[in-house]
N, C-alpha and C positions, 0 to 999 in steps of 0.2 A: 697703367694698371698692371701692377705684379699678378701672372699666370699662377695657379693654385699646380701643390706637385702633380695631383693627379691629371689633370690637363696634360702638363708639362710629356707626363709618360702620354695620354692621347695625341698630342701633338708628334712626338716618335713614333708612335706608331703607324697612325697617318701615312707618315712621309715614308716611314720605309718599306710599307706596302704599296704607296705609289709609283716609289721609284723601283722597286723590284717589279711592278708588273710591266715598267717600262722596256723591264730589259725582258721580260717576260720567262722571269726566271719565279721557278716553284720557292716553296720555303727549305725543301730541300736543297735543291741546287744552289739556292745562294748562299746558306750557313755554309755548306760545301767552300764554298767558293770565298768565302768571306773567315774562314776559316773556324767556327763556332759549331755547337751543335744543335740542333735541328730546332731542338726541346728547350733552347736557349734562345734561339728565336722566335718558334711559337711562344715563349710567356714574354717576350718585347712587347713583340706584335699585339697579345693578350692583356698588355700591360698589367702584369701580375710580377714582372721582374725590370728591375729598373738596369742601366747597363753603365760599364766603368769607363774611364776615358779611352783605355784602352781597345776595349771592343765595341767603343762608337765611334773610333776612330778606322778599327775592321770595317765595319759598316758601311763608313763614308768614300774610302780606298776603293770600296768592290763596287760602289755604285759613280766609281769619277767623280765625288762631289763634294765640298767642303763638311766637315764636320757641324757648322755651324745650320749650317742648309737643311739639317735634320731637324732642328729645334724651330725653324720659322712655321710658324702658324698659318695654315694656306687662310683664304677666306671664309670659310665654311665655319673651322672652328674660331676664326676670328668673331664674326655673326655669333654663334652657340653663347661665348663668354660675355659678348656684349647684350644680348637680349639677357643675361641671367645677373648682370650686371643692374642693368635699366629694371628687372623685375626687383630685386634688392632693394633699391631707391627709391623705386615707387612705394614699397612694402613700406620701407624705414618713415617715407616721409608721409604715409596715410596714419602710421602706427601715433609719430609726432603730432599730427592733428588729431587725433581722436585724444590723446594724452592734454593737453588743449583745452582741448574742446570740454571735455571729464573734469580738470584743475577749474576752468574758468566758472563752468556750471556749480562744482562745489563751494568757488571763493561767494559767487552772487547768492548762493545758499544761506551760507554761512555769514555773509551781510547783510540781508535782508531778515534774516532771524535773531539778527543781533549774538551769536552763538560764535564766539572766536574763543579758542583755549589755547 
């Protein structure tokens, strides 16, 4: 299942609030440290700004971690996409039977009335 972009930014954000309170650094101290500005990673964090290779590669540097390691999806929002997934499916496949359900009622209609155009 392809991650939808705005996840994609939940997922970043996530992770880099996790691993910064690991190190138990503020949002301060780590743009600091990671070399960005503060405002620049409150709207990460915010997901209201999405970020370049370049300074998700800052990111990954200041927390020891692969760049890659940002974009893994912990379980939590693993769960979140899959129940929203399984709710989609269920929607699509009651919406199919009732569609069904509505055709076959009209075709018995329109047989039994003898009424086909």
């Amino acid at each position: 299942m392809k991650p939808e972009p705005e996840s994609i930014r939940k997922i970043l954000s996530n992770n880099i609030k996790k691993y910064r309170r690991n190190f138990e650094y503020t949002q301060e101290k780590f743009a600091e440290k990671a070399g960005i500005s503060t405002q620049m990673l409150n709207d990460i964090e915010g997901c209201r700004r999405w970020v370049s290779s370049r300074t998700l590669t800052k990111l990954a540097k200041t927390l020891n971690i692969s760049e890659f390691e940002l974009l893994i999806p912990n379980n939590n929002d693993m769960e979140k996409t899959e129940k929203r997934h399984k709710f989609s499916l269920k929607s699509l496949n009651s919406l199919q039977k009732s569609i069904i359900k509505s055709i076959s009622a009209q075709f018995e209609k329109a047989k039994d009335s003898g009424n086909f155009i």
